[in-house]
PDB file of N, CA, C, O and CB in Angstrom:
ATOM      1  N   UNK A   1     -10.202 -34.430  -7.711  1.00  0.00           N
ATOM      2  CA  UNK A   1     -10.615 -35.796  -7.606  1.00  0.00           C
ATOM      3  C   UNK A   1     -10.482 -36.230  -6.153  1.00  0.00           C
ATOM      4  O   UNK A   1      -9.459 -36.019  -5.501  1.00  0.00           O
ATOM      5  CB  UNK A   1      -9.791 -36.695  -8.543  1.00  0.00           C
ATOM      6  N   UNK A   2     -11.461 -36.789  -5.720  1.00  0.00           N
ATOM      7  CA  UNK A   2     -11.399 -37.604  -4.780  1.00  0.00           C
ATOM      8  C   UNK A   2     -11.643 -39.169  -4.782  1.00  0.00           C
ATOM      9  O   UNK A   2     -12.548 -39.669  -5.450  1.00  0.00           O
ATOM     10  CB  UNK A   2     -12.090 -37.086  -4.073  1.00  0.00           C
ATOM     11  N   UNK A   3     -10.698 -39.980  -3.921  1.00  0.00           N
ATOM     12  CA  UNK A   3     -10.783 -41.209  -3.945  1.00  0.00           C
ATOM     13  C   UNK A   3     -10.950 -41.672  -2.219  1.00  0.00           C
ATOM     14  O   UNK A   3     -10.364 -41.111  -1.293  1.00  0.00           O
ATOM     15  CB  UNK A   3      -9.498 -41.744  -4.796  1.00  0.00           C
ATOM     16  N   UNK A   4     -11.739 -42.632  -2.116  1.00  0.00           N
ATOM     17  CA  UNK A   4     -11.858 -42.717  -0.715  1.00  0.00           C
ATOM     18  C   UNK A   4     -12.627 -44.680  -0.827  1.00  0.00           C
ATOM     19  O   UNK A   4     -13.350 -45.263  -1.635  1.00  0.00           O
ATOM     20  CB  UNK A   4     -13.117 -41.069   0.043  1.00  0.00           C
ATOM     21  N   UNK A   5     -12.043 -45.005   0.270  1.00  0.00           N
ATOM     22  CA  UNK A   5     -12.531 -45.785   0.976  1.00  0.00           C
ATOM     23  C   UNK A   5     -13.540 -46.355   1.736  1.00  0.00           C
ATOM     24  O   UNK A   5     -12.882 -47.054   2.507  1.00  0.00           O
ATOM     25  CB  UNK A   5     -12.152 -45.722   1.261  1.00  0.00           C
ATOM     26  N   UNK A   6     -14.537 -46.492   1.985  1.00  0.00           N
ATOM     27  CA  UNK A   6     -15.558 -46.838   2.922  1.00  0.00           C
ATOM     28  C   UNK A   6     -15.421 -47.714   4.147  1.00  0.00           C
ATOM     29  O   UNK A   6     -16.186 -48.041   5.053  1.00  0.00           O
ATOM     30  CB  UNK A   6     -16.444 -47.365   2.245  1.00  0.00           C
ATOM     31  N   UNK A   7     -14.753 -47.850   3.983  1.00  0.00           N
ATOM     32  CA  UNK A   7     -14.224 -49.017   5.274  1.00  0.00           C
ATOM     33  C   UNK A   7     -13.229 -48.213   6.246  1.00  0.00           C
ATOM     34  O   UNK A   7     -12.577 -48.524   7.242  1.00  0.00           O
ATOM     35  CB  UNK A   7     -13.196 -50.563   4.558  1.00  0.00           C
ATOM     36  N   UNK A   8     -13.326 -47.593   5.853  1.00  0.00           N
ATOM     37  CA  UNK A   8     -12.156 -46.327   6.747  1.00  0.00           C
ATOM     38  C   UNK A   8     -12.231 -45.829   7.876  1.00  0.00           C
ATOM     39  O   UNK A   8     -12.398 -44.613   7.785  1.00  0.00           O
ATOM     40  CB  UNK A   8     -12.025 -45.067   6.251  1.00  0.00           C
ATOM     41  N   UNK A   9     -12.182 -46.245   9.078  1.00  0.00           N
ATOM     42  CA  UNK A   9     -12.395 -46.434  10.454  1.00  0.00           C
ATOM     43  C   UNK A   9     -11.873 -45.226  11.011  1.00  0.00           C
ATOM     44  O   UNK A   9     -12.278 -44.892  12.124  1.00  0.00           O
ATOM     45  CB  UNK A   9     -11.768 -47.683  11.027  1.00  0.00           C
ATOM     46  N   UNK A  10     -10.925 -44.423  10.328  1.00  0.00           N
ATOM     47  CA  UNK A  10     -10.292 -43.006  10.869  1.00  0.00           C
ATOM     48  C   UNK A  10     -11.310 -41.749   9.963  1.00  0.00           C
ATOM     49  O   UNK A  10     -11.828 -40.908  10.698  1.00  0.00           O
ATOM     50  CB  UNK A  10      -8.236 -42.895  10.362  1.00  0.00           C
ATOM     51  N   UNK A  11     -11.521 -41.649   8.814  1.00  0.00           N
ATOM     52  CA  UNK A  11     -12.470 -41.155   7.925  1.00  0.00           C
ATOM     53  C   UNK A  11     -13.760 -41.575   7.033  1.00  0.00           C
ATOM     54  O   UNK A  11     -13.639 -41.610   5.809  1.00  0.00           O
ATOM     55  CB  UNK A  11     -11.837 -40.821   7.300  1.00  0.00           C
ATOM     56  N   UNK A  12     -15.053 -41.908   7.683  1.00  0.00           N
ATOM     57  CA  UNK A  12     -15.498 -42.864   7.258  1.00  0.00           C
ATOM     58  C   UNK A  12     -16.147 -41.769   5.743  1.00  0.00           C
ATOM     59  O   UNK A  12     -15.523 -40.818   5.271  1.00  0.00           O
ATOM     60  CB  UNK A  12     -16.515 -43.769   8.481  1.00  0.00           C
ATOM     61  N   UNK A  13     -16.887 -42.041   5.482  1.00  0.00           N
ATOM     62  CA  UNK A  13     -17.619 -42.299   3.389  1.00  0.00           C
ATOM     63  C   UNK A  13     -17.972 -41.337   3.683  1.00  0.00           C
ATOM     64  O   UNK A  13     -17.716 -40.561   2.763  1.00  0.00           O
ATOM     65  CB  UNK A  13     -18.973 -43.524   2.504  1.00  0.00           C
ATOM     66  N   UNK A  14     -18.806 -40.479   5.058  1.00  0.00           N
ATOM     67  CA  UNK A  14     -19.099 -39.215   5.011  1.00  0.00           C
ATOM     68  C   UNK A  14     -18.401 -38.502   4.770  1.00  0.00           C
ATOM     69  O   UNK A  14     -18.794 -37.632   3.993  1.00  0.00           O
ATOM     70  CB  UNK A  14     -19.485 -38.823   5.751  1.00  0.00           C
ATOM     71  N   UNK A  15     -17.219 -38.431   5.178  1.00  0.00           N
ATOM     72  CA  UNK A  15     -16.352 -37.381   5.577  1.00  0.00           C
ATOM     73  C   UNK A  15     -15.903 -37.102   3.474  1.00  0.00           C
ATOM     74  O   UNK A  15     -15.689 -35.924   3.188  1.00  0.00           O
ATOM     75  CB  UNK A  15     -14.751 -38.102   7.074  1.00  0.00           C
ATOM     76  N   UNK A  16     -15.833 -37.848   2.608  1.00  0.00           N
ATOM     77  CA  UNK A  16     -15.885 -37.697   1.451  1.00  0.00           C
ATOM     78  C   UNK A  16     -16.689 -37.341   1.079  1.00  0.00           C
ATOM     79  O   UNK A  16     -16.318 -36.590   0.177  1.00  0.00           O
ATOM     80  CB  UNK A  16     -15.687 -38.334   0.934  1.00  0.00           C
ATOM     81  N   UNK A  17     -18.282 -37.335   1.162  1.00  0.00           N
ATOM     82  CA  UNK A  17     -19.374 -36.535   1.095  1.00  0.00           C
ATOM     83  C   UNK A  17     -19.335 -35.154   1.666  1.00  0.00           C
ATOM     84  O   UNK A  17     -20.156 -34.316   1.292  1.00  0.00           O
ATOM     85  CB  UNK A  17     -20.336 -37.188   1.645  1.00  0.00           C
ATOM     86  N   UNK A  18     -18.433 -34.884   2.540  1.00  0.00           N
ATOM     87  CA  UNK A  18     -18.353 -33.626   3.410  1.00  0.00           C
ATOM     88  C   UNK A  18     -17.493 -32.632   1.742  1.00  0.00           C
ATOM     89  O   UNK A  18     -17.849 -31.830   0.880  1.00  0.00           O
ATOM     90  CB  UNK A  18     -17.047 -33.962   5.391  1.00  0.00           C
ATOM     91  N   UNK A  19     -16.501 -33.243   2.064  1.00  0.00           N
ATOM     92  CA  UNK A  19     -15.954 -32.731   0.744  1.00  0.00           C
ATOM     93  C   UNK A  19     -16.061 -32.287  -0.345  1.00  0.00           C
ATOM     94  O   UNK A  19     -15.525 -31.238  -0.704  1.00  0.00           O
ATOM     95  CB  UNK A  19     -15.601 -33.111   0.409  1.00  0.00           C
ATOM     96  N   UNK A  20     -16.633 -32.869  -0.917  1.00  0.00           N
ATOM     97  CA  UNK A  20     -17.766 -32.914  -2.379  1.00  0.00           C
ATOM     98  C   UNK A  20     -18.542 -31.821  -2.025  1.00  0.00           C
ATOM     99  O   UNK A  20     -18.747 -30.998  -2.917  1.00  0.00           O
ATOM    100  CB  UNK A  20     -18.911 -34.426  -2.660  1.00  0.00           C
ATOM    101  N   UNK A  21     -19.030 -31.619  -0.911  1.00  0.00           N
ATOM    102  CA  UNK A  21     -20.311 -30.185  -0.661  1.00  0.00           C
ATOM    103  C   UNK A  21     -19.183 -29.295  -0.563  1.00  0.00           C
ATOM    104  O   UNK A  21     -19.607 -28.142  -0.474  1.00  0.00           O
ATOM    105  CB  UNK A  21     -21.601 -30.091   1.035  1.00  0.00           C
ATOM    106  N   UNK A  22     -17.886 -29.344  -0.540  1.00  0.00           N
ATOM    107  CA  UNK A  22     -17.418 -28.407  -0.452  1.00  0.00           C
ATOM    108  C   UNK A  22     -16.531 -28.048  -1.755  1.00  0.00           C
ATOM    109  O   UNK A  22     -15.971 -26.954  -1.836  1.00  0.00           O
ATOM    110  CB  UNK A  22     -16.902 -28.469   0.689  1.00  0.00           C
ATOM    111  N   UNK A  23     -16.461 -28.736  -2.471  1.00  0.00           N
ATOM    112  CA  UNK A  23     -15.795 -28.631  -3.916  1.00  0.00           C
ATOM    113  C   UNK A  23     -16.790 -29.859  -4.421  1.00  0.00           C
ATOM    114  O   UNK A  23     -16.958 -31.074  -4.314  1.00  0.00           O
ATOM    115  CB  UNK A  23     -13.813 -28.940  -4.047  1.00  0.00           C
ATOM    116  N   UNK A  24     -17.437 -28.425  -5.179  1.00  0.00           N
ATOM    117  CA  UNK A  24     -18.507 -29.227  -6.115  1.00  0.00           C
ATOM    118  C   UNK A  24     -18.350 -29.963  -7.342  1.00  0.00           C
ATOM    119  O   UNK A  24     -18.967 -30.978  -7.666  1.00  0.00           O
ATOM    120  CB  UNK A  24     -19.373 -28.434  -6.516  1.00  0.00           C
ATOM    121  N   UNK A  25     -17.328 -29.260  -8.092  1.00  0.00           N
ATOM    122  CA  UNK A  25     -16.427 -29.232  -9.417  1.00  0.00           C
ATOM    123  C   UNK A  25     -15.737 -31.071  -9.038  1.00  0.00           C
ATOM    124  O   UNK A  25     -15.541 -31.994  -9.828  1.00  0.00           O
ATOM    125  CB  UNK A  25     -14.874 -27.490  -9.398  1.00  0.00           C
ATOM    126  N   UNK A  26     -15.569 -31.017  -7.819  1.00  0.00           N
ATOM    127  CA  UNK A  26     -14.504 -32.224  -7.711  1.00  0.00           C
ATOM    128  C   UNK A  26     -15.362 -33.649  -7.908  1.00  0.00           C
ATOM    129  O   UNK A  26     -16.557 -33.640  -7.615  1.00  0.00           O
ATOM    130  CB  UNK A  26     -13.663 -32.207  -6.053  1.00  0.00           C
ATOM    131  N   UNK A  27     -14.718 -34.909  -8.424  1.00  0.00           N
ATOM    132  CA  UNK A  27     -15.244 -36.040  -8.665  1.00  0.00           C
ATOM    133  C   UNK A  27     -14.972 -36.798  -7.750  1.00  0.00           C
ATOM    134  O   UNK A  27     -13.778 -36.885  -7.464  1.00  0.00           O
ATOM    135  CB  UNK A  27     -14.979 -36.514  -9.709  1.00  0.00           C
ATOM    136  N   UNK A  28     -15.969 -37.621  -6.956  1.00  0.00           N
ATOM    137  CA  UNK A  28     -15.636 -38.599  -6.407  1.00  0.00           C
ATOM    138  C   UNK A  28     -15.616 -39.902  -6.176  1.00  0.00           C
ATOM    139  O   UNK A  28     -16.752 -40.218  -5.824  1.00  0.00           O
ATOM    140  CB  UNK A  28     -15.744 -38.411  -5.978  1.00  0.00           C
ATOM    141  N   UNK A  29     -14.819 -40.952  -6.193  1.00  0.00           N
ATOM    142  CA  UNK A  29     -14.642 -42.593  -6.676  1.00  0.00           C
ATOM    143  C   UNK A  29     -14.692 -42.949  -5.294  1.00  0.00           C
ATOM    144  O   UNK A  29     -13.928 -42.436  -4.476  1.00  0.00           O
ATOM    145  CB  UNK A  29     -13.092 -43.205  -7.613  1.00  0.00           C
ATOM    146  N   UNK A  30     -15.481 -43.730  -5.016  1.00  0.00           N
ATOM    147  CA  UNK A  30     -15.704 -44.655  -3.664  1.00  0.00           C
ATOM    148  C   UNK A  30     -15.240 -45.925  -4.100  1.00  0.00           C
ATOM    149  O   UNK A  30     -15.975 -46.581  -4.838  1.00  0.00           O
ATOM    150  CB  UNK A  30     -17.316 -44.802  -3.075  1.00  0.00           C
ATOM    151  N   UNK A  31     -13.924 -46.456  -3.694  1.00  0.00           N
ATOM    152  CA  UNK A  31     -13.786 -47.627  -4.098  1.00  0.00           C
ATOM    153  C   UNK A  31     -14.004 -48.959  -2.545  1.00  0.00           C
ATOM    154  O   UNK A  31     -14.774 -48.728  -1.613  1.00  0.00           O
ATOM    155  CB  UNK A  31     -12.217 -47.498  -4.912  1.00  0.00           C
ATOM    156  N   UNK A  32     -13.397 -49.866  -2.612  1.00  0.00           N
ATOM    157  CA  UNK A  32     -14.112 -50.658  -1.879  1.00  0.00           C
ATOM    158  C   UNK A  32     -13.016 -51.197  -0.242  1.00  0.00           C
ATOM    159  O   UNK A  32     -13.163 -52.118   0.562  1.00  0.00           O
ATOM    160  CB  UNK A  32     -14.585 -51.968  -3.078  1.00  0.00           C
ATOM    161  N   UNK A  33     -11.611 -49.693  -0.404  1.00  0.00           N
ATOM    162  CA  UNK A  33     -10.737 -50.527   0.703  1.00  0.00           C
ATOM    163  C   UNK A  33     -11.406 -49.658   2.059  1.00  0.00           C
ATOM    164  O   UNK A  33     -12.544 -49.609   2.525  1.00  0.00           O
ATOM    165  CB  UNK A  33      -8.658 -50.349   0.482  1.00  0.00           C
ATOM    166  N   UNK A  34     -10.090 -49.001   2.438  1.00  0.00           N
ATOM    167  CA  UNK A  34      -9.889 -48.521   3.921  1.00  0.00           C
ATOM    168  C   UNK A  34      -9.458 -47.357   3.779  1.00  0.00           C
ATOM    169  O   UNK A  34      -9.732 -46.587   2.859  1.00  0.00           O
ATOM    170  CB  UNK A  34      -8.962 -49.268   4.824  1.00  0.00           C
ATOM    171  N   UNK A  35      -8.536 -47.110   4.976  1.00  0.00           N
ATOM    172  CA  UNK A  35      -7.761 -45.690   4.873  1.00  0.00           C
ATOM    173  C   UNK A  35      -6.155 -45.889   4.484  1.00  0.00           C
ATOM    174  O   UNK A  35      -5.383 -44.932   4.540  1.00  0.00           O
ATOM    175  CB  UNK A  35      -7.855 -44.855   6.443  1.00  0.00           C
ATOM    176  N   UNK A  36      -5.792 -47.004   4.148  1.00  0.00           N
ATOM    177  CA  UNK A  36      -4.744 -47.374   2.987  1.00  0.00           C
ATOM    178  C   UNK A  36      -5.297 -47.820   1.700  1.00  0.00           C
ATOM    179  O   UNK A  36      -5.201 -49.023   1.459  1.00  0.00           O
ATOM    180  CB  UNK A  36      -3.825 -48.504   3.414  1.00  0.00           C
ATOM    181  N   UNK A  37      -5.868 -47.048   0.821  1.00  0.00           N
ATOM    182  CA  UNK A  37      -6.550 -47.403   0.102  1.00  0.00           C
ATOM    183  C   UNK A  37      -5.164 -47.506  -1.398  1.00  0.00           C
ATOM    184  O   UNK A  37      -5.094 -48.370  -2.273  1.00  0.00           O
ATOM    185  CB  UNK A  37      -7.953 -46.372   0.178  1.00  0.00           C
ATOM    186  N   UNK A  38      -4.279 -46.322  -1.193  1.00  0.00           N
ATOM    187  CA  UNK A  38      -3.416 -47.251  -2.386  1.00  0.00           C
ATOM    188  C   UNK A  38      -2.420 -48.329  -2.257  1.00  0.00           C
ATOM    189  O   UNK A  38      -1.527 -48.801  -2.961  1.00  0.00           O
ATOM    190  CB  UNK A  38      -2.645 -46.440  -3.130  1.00  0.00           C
ATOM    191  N   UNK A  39      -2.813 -48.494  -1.323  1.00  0.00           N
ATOM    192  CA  UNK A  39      -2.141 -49.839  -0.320  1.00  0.00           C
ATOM    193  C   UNK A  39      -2.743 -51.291  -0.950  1.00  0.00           C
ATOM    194  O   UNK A  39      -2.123 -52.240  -1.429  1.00  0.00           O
ATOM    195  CB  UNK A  39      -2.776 -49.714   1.630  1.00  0.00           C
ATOM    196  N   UNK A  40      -3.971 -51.118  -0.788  1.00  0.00           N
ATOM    197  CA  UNK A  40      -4.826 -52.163  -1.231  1.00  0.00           C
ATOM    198  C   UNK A  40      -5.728 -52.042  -2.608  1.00  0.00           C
ATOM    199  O   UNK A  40      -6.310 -52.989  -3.137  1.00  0.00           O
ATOM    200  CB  UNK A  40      -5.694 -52.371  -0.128  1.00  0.00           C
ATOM    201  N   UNK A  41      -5.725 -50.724  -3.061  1.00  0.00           N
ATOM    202  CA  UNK A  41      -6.836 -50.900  -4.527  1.00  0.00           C
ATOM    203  C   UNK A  41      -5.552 -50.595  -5.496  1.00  0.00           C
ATOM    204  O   UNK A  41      -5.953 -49.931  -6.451  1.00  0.00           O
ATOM    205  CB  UNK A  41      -8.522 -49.441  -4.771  1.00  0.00           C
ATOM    206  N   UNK A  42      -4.402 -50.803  -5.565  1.00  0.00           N
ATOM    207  CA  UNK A  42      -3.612 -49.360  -6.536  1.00  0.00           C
ATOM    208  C   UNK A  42      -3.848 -49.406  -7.878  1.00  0.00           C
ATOM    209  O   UNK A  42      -3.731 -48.450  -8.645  1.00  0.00           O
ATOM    210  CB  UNK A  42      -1.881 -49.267  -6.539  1.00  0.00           C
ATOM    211  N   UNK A  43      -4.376 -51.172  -8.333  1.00  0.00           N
ATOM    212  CA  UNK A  43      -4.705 -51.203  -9.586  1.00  0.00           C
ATOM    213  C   UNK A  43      -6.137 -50.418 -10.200  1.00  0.00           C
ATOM    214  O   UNK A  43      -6.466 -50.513 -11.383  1.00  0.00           O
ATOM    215  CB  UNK A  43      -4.701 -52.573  -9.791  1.00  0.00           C
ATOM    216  N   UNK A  44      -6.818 -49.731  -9.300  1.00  0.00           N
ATOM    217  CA  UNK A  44      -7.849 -49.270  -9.693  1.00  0.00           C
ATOM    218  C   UNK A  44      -7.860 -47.551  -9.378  1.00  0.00           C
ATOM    219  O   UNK A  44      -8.444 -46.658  -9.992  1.00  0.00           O
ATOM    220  CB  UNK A  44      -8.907 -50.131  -9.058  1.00  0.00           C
ATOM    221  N   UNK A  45      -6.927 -47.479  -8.107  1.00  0.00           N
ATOM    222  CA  UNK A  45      -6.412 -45.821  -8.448  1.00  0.00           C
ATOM    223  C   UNK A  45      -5.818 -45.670  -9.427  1.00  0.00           C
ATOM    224  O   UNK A  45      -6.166 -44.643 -10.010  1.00  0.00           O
ATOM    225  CB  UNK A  45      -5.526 -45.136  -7.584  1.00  0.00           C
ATOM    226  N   UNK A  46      -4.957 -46.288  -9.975  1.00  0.00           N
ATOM    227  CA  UNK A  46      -3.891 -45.860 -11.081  1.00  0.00           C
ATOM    228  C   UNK A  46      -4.337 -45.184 -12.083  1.00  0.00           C
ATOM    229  O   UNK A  46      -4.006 -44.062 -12.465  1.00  0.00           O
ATOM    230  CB  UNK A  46      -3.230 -46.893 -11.699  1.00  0.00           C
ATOM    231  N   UNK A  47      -5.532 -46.310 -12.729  1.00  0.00           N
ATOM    232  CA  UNK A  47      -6.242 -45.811 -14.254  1.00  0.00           C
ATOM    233  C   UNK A  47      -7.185 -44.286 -14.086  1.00  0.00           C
ATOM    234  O   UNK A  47      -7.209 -43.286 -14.802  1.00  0.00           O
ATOM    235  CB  UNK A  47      -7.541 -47.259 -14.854  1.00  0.00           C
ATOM    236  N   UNK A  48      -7.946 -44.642 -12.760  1.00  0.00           N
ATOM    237  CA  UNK A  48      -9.081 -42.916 -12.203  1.00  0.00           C
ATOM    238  C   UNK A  48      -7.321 -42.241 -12.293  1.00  0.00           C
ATOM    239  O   UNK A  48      -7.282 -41.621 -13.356  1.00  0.00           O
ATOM    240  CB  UNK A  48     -10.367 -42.813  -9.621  1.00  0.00           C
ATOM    241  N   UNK A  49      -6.153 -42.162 -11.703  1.00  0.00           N
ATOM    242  CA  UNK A  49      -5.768 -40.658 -11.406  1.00  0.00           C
ATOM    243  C   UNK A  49      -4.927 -40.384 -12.796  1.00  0.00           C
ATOM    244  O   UNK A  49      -4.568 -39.215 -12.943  1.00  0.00           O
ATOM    245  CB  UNK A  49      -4.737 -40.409  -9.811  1.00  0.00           C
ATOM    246  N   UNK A  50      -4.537 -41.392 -13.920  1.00  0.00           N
ATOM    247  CA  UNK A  50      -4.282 -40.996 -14.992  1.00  0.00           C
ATOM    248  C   UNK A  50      -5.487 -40.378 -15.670  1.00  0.00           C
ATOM    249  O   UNK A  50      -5.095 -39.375 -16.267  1.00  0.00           O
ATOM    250  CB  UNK A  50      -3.714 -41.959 -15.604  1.00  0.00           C
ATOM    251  N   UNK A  51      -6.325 -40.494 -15.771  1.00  0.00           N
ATOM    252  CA  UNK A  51      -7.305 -40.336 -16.480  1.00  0.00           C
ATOM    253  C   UNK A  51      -7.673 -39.143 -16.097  1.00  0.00           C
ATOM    254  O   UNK A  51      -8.188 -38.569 -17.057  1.00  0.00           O
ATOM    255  CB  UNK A  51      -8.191 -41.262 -16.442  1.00  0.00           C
ATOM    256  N   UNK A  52      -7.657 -38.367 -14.982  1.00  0.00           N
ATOM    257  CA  UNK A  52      -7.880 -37.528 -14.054  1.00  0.00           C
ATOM    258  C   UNK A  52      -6.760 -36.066 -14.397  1.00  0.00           C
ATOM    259  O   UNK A  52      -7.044 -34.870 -14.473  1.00  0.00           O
ATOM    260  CB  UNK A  52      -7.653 -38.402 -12.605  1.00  0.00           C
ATOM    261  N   UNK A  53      -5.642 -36.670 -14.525  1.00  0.00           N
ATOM    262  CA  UNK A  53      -4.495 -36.017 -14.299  1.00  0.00           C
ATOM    263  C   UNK A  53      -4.610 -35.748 -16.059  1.00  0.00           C
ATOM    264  O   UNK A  53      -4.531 -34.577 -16.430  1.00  0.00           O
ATOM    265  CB  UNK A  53      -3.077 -36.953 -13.443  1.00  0.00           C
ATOM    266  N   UNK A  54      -4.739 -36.504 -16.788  1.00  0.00           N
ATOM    267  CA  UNK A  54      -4.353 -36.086 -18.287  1.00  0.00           C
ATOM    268  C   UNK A  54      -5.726 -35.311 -18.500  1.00  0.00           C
ATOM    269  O   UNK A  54      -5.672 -34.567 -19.480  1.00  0.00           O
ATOM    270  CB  UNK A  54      -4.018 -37.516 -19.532  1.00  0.00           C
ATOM    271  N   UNK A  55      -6.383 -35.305 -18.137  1.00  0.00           N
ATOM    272  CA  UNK A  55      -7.800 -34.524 -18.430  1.00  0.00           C
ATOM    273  C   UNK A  55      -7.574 -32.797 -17.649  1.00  0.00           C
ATOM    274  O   UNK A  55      -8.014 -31.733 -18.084  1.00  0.00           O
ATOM    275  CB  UNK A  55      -9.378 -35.621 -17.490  1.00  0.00           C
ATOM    276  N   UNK A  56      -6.890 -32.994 -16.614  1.00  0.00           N
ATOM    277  CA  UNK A  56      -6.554 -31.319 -15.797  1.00  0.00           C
ATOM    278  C   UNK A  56      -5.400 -30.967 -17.063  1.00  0.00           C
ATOM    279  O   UNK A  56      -5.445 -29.870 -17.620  1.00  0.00           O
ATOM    280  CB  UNK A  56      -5.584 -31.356 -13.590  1.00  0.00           C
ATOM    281  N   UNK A  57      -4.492 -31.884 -17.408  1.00  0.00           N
ATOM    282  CA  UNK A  57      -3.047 -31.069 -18.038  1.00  0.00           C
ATOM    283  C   UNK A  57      -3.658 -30.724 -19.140  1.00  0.00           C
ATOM    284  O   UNK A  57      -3.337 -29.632 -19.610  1.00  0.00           O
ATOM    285  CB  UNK A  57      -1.499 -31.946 -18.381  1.00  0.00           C
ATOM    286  N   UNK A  58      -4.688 -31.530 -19.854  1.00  0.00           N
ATOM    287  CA  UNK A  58      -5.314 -31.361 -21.535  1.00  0.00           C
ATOM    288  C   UNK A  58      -6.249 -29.515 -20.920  1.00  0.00           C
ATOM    289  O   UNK A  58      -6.132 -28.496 -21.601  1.00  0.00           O
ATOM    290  CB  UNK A  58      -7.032 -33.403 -22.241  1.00  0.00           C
ATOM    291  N   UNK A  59      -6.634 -29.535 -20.289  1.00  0.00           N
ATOM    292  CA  UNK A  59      -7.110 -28.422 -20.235  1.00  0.00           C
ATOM    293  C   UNK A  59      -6.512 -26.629 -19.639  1.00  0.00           C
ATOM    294  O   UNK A  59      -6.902 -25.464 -19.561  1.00  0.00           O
ATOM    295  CB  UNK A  59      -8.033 -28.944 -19.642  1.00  0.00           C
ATOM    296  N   UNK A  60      -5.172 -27.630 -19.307  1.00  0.00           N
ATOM    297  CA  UNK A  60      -3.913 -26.567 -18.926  1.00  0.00           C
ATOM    298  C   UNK A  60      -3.571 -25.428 -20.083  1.00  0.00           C
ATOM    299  O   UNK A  60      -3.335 -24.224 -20.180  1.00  0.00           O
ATOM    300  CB  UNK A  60      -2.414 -27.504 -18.707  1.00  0.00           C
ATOM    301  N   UNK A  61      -3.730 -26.864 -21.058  1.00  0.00           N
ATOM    302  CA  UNK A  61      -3.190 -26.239 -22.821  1.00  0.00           C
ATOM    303  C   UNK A  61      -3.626 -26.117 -23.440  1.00  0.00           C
ATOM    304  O   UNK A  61      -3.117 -26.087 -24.561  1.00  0.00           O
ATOM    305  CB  UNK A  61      -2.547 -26.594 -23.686  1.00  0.00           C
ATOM    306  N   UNK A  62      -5.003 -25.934 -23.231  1.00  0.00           N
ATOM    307  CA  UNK A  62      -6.327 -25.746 -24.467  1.00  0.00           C
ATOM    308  C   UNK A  62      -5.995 -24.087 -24.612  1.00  0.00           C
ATOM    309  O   UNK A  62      -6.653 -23.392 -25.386  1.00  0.00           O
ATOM    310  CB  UNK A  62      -8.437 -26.185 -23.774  1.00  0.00           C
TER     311      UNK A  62
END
């Protein structure tokens, strides 16, 4: 999973697009902060990396 920022003045939205071409498998959430993004979104990382995280462990134990 990837989560990223657009407003991100040190890594801008490409550089998450860079990524993604490089792990295809991986998902990516553009939400709407910076490069403190669980600084400022955490109520909206929280639910993507549970959701994220119980979906990798559910398939740990299949």
């Amino acid at each position: 999973m990837i989560l990223w920022g657009p407003h991100d003045g040190y890594m801008p939205e490409g550089a998450a697009r860079a990524y993604l071409r490089d792990l295809p498998e991986a998902e990516l959430h553009v939400l709407g902060g910076g490069h403190w993004l669980l600084e400022t979104h955490l109520d909206e990382v929280v639910p993507l990396m549970r959701d994220f995280l119980g979906r990798v462990h559910a398939r740990g134990h299949s």
